[in-house]
Structures are given as structure tokens and as C-alpha cells.
N, CA, C and O of each residue as an XYZ file, in Angstrom:
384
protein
N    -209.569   -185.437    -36.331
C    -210.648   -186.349    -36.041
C    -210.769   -187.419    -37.123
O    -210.858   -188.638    -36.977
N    -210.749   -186.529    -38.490
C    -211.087   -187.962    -39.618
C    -209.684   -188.886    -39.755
O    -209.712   -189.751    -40.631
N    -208.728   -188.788    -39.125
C    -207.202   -189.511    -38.956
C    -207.338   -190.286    -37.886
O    -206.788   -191.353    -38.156
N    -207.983   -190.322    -36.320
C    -208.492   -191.328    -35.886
C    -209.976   -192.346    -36.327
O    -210.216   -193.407    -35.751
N    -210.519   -191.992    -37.013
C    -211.616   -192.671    -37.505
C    -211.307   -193.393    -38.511
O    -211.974   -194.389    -38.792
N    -210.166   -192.983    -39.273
C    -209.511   -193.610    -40.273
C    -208.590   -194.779    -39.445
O    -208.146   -195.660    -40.182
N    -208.388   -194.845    -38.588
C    -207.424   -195.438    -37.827
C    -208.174   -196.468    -36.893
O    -207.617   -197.467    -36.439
N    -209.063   -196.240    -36.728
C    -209.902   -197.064    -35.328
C    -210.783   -198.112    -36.632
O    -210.935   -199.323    -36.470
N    -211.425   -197.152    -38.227
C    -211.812   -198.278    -39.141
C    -210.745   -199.645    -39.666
O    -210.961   -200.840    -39.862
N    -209.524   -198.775    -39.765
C    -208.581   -199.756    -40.067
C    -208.379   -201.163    -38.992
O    -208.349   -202.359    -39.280
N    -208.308   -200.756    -38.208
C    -208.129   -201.652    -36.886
C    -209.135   -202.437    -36.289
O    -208.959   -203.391    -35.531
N    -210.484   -201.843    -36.787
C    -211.659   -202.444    -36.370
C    -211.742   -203.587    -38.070
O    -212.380   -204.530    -37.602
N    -211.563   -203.864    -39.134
C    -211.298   -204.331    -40.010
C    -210.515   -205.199    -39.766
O    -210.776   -206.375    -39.513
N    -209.477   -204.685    -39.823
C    -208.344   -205.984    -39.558
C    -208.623   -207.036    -38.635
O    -208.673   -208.225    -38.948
N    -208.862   -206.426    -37.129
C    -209.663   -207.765    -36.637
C    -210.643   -208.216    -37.085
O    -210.272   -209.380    -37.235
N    -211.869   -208.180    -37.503
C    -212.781   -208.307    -38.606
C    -212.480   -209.811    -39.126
O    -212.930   -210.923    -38.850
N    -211.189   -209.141    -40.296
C    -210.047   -210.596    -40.954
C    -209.682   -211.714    -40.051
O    -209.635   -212.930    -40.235
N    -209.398   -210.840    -38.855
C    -208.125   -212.219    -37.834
C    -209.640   -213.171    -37.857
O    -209.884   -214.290    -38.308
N    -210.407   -212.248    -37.215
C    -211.550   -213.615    -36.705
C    -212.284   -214.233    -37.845
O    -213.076   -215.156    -37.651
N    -212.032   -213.734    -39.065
C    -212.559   -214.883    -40.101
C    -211.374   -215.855    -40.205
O    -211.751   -217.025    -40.154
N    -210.359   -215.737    -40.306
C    -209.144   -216.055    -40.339
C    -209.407   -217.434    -39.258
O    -209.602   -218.645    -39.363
N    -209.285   -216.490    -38.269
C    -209.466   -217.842    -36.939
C    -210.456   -218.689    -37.195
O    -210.103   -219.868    -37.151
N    -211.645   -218.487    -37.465
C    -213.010   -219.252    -37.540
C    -212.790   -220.722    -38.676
O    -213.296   -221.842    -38.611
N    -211.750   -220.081    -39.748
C    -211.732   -220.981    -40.708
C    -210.437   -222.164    -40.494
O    -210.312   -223.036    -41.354
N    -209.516   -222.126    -39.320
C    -208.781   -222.595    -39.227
C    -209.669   -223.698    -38.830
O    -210.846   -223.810    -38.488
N    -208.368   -224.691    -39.056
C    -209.090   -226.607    -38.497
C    -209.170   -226.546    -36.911
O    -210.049   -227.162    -36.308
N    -207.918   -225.536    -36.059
C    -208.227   -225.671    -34.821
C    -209.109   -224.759    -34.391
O    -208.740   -224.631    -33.224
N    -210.151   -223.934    -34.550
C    -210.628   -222.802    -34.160
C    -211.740   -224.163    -33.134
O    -212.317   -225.204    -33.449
N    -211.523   -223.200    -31.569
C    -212.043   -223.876    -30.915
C    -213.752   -223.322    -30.628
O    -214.146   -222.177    -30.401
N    -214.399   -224.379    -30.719
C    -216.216   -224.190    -30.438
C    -216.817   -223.138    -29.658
O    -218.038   -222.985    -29.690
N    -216.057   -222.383    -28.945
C    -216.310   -221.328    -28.154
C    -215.850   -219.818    -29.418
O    -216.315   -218.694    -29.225
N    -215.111   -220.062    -30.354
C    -214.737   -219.139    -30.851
C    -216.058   -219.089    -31.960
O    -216.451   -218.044    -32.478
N    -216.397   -219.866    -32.101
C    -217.917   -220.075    -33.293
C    -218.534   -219.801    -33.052
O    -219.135   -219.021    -33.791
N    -219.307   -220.276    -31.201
C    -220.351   -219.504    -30.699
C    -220.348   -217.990    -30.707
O    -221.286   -217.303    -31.112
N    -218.894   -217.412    -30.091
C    -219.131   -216.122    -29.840
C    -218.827   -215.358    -30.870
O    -218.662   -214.162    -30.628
N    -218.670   -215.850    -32.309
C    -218.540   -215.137    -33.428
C    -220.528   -215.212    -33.678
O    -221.262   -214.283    -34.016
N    -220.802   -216.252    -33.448
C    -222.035   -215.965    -34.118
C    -223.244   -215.028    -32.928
O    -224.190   -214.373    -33.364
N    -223.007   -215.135    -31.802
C    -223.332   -214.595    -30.879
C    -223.111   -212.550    -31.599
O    -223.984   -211.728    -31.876
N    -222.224   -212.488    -31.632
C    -221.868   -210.813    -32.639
C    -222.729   -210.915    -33.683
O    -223.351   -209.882    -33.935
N    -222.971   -211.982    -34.448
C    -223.451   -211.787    -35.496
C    -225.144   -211.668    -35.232
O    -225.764   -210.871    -35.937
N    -225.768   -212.355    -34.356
C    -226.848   -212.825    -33.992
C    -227.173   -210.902    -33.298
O    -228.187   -210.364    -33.742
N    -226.368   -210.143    -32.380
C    -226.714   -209.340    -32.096
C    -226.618   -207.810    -33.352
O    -227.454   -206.909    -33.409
N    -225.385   -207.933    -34.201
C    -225.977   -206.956    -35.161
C    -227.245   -207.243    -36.067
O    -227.794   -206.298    -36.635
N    -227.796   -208.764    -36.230
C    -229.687   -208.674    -36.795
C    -230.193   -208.600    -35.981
O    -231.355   -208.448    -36.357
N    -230.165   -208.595    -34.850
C    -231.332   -208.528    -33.826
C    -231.820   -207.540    -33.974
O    -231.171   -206.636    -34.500
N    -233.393   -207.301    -33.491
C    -233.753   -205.859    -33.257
C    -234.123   -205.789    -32.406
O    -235.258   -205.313    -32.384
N    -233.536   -206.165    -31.140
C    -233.181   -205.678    -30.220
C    -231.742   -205.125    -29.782
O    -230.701   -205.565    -30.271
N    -231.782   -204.246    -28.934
C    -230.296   -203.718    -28.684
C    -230.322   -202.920    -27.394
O    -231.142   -202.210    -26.811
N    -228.943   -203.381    -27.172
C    -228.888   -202.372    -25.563
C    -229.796   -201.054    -25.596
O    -230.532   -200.741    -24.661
N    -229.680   -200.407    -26.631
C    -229.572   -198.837    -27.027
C    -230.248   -199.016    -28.489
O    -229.691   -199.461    -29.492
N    -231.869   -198.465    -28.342
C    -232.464   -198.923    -29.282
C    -232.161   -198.189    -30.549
O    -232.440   -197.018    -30.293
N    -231.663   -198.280    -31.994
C    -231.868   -197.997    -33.033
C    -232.164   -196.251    -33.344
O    -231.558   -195.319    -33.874
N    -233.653   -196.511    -32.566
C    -234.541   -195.292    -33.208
C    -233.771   -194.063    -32.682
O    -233.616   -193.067    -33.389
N    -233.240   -194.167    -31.295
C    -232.627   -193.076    -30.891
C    -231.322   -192.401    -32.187
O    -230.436   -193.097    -32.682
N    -231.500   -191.297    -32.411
C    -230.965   -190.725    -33.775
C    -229.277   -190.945    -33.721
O    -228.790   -191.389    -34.760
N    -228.510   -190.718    -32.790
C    -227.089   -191.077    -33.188
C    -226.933   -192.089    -31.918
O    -226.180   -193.028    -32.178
N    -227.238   -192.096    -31.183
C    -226.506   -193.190    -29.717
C    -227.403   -194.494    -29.978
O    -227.164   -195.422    -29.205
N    -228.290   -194.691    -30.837
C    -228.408   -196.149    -31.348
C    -227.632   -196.976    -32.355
O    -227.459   -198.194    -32.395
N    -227.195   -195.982    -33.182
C    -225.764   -196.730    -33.856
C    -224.616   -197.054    -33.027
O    -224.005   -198.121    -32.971
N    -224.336   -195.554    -32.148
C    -222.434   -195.730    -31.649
C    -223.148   -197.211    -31.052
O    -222.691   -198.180    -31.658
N    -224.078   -197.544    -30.086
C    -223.813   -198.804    -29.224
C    -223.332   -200.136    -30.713
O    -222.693   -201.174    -30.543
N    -223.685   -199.813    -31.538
C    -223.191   -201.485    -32.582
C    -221.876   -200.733    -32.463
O    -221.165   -201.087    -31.523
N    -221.368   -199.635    -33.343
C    -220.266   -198.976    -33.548
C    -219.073   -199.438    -32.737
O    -218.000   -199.775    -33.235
N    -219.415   -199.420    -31.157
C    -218.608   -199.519    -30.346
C    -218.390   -201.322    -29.953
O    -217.376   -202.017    -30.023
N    -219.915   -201.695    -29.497
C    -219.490   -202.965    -28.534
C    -219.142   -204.172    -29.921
O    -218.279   -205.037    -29.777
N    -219.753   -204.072    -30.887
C    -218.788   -205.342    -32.110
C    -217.407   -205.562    -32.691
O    -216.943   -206.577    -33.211
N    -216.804   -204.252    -32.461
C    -215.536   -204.060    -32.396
C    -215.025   -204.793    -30.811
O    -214.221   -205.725    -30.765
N    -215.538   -204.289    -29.816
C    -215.415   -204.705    -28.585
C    -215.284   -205.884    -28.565
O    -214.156   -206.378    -28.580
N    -216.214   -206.513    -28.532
C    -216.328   -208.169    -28.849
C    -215.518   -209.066    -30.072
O    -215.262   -210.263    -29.934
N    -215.232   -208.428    -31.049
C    -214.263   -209.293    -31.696
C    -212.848   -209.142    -31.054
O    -212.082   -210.104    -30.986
N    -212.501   -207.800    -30.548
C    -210.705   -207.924    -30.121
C    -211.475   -209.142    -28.650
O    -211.160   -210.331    -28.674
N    -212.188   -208.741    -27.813
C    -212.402   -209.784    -26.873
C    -211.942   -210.888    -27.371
O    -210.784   -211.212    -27.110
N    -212.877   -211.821    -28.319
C    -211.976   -213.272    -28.930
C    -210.656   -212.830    -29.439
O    -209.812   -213.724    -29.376
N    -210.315   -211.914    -29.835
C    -209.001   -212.422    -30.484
C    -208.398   -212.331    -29.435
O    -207.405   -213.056    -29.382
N    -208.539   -211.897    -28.811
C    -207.168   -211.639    -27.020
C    -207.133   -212.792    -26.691
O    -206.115   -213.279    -26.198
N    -208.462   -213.619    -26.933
C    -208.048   -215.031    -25.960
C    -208.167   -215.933    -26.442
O    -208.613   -216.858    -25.763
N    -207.770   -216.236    -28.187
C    -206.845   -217.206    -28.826
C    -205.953   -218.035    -28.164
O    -205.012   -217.591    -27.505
N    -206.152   -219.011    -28.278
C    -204.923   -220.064    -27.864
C    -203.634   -219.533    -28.368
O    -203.792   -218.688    -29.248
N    -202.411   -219.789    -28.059
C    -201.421   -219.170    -28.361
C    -201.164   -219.632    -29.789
O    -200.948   -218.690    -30.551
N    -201.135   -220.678    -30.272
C    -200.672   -221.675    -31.587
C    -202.077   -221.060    -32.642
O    -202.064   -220.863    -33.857
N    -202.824   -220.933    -31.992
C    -203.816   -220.201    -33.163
C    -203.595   -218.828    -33.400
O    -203.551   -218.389    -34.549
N    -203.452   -218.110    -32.395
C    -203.379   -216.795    -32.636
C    -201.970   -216.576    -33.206
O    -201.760   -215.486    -33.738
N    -201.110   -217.362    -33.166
C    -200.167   -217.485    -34.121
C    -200.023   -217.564    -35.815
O    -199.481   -216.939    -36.726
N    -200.967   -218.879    -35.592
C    -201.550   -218.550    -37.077
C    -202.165   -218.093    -37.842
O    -202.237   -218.216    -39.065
N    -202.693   -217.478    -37.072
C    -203.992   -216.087    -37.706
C    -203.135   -214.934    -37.950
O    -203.241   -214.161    -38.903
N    -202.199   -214.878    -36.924
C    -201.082   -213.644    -37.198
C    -199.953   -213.502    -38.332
O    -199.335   -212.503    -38.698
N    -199.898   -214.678    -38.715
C    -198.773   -214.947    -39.827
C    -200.059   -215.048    -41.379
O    -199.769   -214.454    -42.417
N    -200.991   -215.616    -41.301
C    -201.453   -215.771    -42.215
C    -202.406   -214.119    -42.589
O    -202.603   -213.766    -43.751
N    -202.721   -213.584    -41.799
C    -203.622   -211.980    -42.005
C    -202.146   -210.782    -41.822
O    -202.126   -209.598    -42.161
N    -201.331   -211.374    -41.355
C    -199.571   -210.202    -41.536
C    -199.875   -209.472    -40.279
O    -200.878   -209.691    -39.600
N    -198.805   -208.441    -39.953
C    -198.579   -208.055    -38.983
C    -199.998   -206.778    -38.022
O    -200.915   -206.241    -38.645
N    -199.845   -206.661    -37.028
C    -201.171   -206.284    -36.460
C    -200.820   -205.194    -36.336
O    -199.630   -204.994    -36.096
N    -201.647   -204.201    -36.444
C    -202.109   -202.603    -36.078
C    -202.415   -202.562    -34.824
O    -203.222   -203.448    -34.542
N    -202.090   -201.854    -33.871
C    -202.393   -201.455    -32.653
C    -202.012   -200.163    -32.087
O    -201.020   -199.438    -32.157
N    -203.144   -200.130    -31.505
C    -203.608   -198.417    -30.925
C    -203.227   -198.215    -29.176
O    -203.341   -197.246    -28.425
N    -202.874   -199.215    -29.029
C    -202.315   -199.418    -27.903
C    -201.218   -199.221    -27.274
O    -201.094   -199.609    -26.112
């Protein structure tokens, strides 16, 4: 168990990088800004699908859907960006 958690943190990180990576490039397109800050806007919120107070299933929902949502943008990188996010952050981890 602690060898996939070690593995799903690694991977949830690394994209993490790509999309700072992407955000800071000159081409990162205006949709990639919104929906980075859109993630960001929902881990301060206090609101949440799955409220907080509930003792463990108010965390997994951040746990799960912000990871969710960053591979979302990175999947749908323009090809020439996600190129360069890939050469400049090195080769990708995948669980896939």
C-alpha cells in the first residue's frame, strides 16, 4: 500500500511541475491560466463537493479531484507546448 501512495505522490507532483512549467511558458494558452487558477480557487474555497468536516471523505474529495484536474490540462496541451514542458521538467512517470 505505502509503494502505491509513494507512487501516485510522485506522479501527482510531477504534474504539479508540468503545469507550473506550462503556465510559465510565453505560449501557455488563457484557458490553461483560467483552469489552473480555477484548482487553485477550489482548494481555498470553503466550499467543496464533500464538505471538510466529514472526518476522512472530506479530504480524499481534494486528494483525488486536484490531481484529476491538473493531468486533465496537461492531456490537452497543444502539442508544441506539451513538448516543451516535457523536455524542460524530463521524462514522465506514468501509471498507465
Amino acid at each position: 500500500m505505502w509503494k502505491r501512495l509513494t507512487l501516485l505522490w510522485a506522479l501527482a507532483r510531477g504534474d504539479a511541475r508540468r503545469l507550473w512549467f506550462a503556465l510559465r511558458h510565453p505560449a501557455a494558452p488563457r484557458w490553461l491560466k483560467a483552469g489552473a487558477a480555477l484548482i487553485v480557487l477550489y482548494v481555498l474555497s470553503p466550499i467543496d463537493l464533500v464538505p471538510d468536516a466529514l472526518p476522512i471523505v472530506g479530504v480524499v474529495d481534494d486528494l483525488v479531484l486536484v490531481p484529476l484536474a491538473i493531468r486533465w490540462l496537461l492531456d490537452r496541451l497543444p502539442p508544441d507546448l506539451a513538448a516543451a514542458v516535457e523536455r524542460r521538467a524530463g521524462p514522465r512517470m506514468r501509471a498507465r
